[in-house]
C-alpha positions in Angstrom: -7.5 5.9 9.4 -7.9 2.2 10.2 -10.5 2.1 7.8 -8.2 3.2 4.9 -5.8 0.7 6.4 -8.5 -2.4 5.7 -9.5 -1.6 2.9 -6.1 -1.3 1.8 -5.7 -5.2 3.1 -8.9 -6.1 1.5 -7.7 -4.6 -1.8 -4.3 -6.6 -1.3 -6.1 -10.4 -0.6 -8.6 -9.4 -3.3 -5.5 -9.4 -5.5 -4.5 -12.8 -4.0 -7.3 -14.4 -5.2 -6.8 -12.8 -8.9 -3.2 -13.7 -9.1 -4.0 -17.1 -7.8 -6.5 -17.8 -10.5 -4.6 -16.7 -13.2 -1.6 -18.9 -12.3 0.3 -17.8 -9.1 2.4 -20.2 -8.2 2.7 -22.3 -11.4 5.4 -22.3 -14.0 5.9 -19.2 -16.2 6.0 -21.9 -19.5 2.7 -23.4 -18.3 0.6 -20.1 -18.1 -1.4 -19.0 -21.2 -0.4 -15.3 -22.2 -3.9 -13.9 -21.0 -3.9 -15.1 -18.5 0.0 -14.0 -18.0 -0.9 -10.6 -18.5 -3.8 -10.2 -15.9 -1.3 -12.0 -13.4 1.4 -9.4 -13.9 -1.7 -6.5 -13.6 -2.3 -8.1 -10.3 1.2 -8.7 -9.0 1.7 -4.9 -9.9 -1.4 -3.5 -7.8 -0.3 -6.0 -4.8 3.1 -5.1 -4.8 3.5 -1.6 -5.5 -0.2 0.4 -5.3 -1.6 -1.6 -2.0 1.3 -2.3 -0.4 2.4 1.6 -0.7 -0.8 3.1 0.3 -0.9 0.6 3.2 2.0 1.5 4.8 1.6 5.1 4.0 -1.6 4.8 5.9 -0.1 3.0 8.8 2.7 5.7 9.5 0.4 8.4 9.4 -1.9 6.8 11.8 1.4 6.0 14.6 2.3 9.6 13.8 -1.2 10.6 14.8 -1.4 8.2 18.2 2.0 9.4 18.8 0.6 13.0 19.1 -1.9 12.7 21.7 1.4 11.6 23.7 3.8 14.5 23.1 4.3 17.3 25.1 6.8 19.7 23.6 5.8 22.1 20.9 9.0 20.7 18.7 7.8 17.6 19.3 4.5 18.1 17.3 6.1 19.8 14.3 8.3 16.6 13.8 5.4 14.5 13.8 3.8 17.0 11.6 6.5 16.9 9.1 6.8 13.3 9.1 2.9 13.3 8.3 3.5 15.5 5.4 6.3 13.5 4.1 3.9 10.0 4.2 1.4 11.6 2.4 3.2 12.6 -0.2 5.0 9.3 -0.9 1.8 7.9 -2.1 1.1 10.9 -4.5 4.8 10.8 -6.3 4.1 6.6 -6.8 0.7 7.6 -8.6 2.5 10.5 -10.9 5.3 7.1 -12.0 2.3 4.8 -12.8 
């Protein structure tokens, strides 16, 4: 799971570096329209694809630590739910896209 979670953050500076080289930070009137375009691409994966997945990955991995620690069988289905309901969040943003 913490693998998943990396590359998610690799995935997320790679996009840094893109966004910075296409104009991040600079004036929308002084960035060429190519360029504009590939920095809006990259904004979009940073923002909504990595960050989503990231998170999604980092619930579902305290869900799973959380586990080894409970006890009660109610307990367990919670965190089961909850699993289910983090991995699907990921899957609805990829049917919108």
């Amino acid at each position: 799971m913490t693998v998943l979670l990396q590359l998610c953050g690799i995935g997320g500076l790679v996009s840094w570096i893109v966004q910075c080289k296409h104009g991040f930070g600079r004036h929308q009137n002084t960035i060429p329209r190519d360029s504009w375009v590939k920095l809006l691409e990259a904004q979009f994966f940073q923002s909504v694809i990595e960050a989503s997945f990231a998170f999604g990955f980092l619930k579902i991995s305290i869900a799973l630590s959380l586990l080894r620690l409970s006890r009660g069988n109610w307990y367990n289905r919670i965190l089961w739910g909850l699993i289910g309901t983090f991995q699907d969040t990921p899957l609805e943003l990829r049917r919108l896209c």
